[in-house]
ZADO-1210 file (C-alpha; in nm, 4 decimals, padded with zeros to 6 digits):
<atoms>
<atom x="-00.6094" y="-01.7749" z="-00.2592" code="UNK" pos="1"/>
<atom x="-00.7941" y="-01.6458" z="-00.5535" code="UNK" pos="2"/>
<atom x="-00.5951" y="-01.7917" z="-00.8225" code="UNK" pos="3"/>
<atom x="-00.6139" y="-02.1889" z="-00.6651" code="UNK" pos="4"/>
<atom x="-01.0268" y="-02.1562" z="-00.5955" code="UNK" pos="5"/>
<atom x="-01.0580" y="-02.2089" z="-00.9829" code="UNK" pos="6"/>
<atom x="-00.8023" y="-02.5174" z="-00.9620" code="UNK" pos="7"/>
<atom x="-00.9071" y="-02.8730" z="-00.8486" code="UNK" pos="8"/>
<atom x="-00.5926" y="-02.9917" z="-00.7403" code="UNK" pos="9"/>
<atom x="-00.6462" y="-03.3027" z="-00.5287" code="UNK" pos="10"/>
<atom x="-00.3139" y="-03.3491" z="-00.3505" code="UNK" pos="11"/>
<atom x="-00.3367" y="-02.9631" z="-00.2287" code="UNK" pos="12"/>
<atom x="-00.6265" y="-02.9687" z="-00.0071" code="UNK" pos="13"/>
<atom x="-00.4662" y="-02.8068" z="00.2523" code="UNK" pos="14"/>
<atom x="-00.5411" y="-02.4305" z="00.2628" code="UNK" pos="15"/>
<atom x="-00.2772" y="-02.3008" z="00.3947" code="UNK" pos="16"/>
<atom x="-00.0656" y="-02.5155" z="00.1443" code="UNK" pos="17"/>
<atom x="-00.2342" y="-02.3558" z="-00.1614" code="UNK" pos="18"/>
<atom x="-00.2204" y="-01.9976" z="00.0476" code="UNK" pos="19"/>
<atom x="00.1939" y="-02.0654" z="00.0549" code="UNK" pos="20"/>
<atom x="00.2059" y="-02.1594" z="-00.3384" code="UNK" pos="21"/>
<atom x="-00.0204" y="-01.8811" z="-00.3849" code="UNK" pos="22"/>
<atom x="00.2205" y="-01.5899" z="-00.2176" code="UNK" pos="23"/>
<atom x="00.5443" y="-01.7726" z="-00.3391" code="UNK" pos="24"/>
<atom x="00.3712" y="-01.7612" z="-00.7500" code="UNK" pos="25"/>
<atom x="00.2984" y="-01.3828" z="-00.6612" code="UNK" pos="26"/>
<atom x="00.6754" y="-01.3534" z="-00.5276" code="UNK" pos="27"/>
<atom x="00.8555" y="-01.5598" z="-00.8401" code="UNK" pos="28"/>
<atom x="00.6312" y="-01.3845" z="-01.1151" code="UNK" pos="29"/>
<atom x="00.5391" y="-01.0773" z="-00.9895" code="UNK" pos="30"/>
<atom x="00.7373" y="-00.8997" z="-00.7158" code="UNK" pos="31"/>
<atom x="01.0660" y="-01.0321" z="-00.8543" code="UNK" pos="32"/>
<atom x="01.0361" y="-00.9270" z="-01.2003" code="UNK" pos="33"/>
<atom x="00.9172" y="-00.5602" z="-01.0850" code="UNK" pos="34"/>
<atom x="01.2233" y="-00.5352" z="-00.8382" code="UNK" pos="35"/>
<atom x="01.4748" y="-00.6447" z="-01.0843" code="UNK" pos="36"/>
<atom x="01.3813" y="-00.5075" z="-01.4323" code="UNK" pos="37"/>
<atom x="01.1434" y="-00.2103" z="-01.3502" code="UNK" pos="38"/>
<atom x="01.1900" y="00.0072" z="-01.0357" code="UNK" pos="39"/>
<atom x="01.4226" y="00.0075" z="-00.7698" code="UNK" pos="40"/>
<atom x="01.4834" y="00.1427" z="-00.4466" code="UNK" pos="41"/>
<atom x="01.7509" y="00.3869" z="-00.3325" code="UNK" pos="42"/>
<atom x="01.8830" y="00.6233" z="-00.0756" code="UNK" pos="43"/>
<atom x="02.0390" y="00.9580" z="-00.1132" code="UNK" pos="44"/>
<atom x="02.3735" y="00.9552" z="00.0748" code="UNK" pos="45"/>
<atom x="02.5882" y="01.2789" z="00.0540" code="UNK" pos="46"/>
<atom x="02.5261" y="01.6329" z="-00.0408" code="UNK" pos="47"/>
<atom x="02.6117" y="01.6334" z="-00.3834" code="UNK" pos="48"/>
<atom x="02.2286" y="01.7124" z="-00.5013" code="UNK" pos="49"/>
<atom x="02.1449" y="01.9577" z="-00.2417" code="UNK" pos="50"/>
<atom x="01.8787" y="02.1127" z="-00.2252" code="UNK" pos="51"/>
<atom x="01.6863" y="01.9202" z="-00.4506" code="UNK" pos="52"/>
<atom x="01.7788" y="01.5698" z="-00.2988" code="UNK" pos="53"/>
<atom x="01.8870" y="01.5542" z="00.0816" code="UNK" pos="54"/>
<atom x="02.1297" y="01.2085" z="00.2501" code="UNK" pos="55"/>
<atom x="01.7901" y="00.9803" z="00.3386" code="UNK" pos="56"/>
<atom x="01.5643" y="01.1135" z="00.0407" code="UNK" pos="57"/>
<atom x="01.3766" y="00.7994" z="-00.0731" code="UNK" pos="58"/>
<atom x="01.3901" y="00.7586" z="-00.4368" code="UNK" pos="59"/>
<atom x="01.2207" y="00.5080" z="-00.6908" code="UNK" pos="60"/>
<atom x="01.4313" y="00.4411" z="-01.0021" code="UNK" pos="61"/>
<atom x="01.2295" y="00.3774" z="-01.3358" code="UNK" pos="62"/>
<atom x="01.4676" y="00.0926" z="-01.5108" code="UNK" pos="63"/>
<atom x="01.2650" y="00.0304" z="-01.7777" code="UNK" pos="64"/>
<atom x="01.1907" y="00.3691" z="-02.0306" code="UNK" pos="65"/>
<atom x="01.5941" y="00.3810" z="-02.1611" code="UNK" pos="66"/>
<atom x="01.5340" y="00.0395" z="-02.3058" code="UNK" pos="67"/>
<atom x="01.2738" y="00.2528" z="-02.5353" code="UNK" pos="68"/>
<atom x="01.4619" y="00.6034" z="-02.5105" code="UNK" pos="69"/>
<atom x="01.7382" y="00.8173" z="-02.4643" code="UNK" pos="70"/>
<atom x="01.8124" y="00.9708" z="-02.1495" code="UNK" pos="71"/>
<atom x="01.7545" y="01.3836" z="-02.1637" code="UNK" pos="72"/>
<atom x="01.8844" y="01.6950" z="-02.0435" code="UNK" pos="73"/>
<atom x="01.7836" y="01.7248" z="-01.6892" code="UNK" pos="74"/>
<atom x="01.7127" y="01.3850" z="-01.6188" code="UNK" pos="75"/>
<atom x="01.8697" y="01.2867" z="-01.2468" code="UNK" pos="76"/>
<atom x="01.9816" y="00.9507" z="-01.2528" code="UNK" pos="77"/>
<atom x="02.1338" y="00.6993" z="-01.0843" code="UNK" pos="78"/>
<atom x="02.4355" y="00.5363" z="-01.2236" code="UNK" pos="79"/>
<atom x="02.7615" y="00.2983" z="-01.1047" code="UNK" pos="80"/>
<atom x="03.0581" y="00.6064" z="-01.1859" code="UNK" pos="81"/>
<atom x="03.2949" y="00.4817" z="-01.4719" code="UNK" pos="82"/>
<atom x="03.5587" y="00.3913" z="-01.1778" code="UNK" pos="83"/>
<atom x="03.3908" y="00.1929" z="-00.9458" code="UNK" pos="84"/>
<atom x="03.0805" y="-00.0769" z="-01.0468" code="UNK" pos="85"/>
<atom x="03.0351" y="-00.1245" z="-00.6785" code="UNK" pos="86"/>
<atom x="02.8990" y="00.2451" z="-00.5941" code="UNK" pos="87"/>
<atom x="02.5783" y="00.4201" z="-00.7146" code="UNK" pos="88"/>
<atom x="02.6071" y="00.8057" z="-00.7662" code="UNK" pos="89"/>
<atom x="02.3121" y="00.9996" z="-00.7865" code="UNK" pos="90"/>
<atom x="02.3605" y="01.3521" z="-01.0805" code="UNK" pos="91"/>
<atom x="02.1625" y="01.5467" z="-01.3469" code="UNK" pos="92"/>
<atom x="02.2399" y="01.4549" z="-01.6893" code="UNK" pos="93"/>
<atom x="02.3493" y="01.8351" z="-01.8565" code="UNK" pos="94"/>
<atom x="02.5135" y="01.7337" z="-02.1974" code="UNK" pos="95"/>
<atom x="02.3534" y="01.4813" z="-02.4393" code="UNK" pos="96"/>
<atom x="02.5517" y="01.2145" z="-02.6736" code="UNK" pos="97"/>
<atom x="02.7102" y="01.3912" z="-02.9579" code="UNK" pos="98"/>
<atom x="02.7189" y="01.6984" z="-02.7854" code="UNK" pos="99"/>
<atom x="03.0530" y="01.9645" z="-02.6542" code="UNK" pos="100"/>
<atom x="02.9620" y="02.1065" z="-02.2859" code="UNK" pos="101"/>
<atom x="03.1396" y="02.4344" z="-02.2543" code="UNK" pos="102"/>
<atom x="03.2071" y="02.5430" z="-01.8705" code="UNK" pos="103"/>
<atom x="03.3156" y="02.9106" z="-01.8696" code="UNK" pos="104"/>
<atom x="03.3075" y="03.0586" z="-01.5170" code="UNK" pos="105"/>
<atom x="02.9774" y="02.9911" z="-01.3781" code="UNK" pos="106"/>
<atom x="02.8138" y="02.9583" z="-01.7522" code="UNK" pos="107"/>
<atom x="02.7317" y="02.6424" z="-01.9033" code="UNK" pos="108"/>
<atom x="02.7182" y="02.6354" z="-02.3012" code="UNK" pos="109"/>
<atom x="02.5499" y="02.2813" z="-02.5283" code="UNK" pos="110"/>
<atom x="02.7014" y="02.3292" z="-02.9046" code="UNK" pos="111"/>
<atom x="02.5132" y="02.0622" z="-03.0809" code="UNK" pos="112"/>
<atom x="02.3875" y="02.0018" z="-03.4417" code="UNK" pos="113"/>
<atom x="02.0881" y="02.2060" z="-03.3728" code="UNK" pos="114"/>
<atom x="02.2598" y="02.4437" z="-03.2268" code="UNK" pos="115"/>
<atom x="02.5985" y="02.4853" z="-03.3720" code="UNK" pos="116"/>
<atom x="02.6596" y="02.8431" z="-03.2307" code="UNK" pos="117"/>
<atom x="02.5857" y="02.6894" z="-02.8742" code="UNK" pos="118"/>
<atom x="02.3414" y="02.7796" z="-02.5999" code="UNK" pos="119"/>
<atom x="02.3455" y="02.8918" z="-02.2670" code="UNK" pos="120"/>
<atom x="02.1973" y="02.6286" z="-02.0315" code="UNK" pos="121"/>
<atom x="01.9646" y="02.7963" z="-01.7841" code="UNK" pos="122"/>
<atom x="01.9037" y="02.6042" z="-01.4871" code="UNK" pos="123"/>
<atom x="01.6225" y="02.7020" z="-01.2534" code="UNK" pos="124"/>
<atom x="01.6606" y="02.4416" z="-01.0077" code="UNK" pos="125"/>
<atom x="01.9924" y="02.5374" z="-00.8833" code="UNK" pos="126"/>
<atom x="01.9049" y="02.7644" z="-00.6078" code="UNK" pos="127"/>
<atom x="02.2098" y="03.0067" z="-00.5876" code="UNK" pos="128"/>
<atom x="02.4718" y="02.7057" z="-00.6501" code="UNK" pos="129"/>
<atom x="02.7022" y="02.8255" z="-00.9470" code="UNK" pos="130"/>
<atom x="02.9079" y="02.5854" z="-01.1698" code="UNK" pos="131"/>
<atom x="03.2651" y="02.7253" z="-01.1681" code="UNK" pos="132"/>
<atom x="03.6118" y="02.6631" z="-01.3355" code="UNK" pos="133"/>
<atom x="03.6888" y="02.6628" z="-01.7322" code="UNK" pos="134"/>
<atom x="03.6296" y="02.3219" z="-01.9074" code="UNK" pos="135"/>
<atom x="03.5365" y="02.1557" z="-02.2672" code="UNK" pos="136"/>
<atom x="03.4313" y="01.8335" z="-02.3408" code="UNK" pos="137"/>
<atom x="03.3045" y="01.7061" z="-02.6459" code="UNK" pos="138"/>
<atom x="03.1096" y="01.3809" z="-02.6209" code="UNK" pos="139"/>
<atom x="03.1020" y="01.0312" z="-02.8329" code="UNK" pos="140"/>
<atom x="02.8060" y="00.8364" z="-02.9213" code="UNK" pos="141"/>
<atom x="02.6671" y="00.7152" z="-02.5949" code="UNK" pos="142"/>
<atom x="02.8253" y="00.9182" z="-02.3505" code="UNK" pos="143"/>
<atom x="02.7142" y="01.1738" z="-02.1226" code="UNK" pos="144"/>
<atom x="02.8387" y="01.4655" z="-01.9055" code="UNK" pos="145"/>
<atom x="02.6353" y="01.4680" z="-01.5895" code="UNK" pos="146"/>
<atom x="02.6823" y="01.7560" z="-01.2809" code="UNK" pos="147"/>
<atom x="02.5449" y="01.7169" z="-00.8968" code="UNK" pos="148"/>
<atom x="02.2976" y="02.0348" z="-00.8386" code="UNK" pos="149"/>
<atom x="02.5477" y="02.1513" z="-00.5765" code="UNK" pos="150"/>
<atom x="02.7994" y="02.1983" z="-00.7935" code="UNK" pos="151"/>
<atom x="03.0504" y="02.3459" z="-00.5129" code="UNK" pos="152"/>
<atom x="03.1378" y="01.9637" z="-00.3865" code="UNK" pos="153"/>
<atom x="02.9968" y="01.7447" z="-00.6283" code="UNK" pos="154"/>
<atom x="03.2501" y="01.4825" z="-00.7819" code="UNK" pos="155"/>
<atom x="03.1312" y="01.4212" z="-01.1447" code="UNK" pos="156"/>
<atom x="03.2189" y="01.4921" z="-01.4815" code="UNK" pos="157"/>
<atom x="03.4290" y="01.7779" z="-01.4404" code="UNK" pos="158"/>
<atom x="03.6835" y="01.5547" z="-01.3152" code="UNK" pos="159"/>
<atom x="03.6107" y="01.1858" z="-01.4554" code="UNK" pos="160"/>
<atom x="03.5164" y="01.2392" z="-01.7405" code="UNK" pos="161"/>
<atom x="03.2252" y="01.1413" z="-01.9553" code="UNK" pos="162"/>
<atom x="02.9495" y="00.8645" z="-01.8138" code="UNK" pos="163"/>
<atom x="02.9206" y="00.6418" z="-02.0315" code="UNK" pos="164"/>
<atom x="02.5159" y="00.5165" z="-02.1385" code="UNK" pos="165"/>
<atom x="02.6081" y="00.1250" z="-02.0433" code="UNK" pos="166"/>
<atom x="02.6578" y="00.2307" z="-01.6546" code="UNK" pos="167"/>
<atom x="02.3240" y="00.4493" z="-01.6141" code="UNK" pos="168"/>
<atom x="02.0628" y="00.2181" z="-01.4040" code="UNK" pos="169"/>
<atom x="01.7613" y="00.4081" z="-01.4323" code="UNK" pos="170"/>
<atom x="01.6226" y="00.7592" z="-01.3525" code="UNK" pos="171"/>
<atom x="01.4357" y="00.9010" z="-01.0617" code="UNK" pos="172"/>
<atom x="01.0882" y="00.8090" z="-01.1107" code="UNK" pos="173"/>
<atom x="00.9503" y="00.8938" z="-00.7425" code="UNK" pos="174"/>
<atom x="01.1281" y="01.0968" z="-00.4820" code="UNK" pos="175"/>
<atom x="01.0183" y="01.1017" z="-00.1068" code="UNK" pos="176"/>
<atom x="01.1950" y="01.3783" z="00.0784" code="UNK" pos="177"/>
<atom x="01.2065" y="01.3452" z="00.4925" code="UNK" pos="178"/>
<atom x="01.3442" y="01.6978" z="00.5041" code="UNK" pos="179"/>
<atom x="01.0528" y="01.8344" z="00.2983" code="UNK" pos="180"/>
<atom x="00.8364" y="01.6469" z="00.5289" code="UNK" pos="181"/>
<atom x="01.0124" y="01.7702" z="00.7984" code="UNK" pos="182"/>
<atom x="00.9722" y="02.1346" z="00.7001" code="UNK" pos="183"/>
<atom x="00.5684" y="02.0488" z="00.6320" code="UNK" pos="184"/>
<atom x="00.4954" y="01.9801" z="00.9798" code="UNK" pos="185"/>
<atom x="00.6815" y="02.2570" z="01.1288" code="UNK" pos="186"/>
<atom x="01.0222" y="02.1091" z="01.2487" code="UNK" pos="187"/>
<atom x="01.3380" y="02.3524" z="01.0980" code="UNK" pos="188"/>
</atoms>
């Protein structure tokens, strides 16, 4: 009722008339906008990210920062797969725009213009999943090659293909895990 204390609007005496127009202006202009251009909501469903993200993690996706910049190596995202614009899949972005992935066994190698001789991805936050099989891709302007963490039963872009930048919603911004939570207060 703040915003309508200031107002002298004679035909909206009532109070709880201006407190309705109050909560539907913070709704329209506020809420709304947030929810549909900012942040959204998701849950985790499948085991394609474990053990980073668990089926029931609660995740906020940021929207809003690839309007102002590239998506980067390591980033988790969510994203509508280049097959299907009624799904969301949840992956970690490994190979940037411009860039050949090299899969060689359980080694990942980036050849890119900084580093033309390649590199050899290191990636901490596997946790004793191993990428496997032989594969090369080499990437176009505004596509990406993006793995789940458990890399044993992900579907990604080992066998679709490239994700193209247009079908990326937003990346993880806040993640709420009810396993971790679990595991805090003693349950196992």
């Amino acid at each position: 009722m703040w915003l309508w204390k200031k107002i002298k609007i004679p035909f909206l005496k009532n109070e709880i008339i201006l407190d309705i127009v109050e909560i539907l202006f913070l709704i329209v202009f506020v809420f709304l906008p947030i929810r549909f251009f900012l942040i959204e909501p998701f849950f985790v469903k499948g085991d394609s990210m474990e053990p980073n993200f668990h089926s029931w993690d609660y995740l906020i996706i940021d929207k809003f920062s690839y309007f102002f910049q590239q998506p980067r190596r390591g980033d988790v995202i969510i994203f509508h797969p280049p097959f299907d614009n009624k799904v969301y899949y949840i992956k970690r972005i490994i190979g940037l725009a411009g860039e050949t992935v090299v899969i060689n066994g359980s080694d990942i190698f980036i050849y890119n213009q900084q580093y033309p001789q390649g590199f050899h991805l290191q990636e901490s936050y596997l946790n004793d999943h191993y990428t496997f099989g032989n594969f090369r891709l080499s990437l176009k302007e505004n596509e990406y090659f993006v793995l789940g963490d458990n890399r044993e039963v992900s579907y990604d872009s080992r066998r679709w293909g490239p994700l193209p930048r247009d079908r990326i919603i937003g990346k993880v911004m806040i993640h709420f895990s009810l396993m971790n939570l679990a595991r805090a207060i003693g349950f196992k």
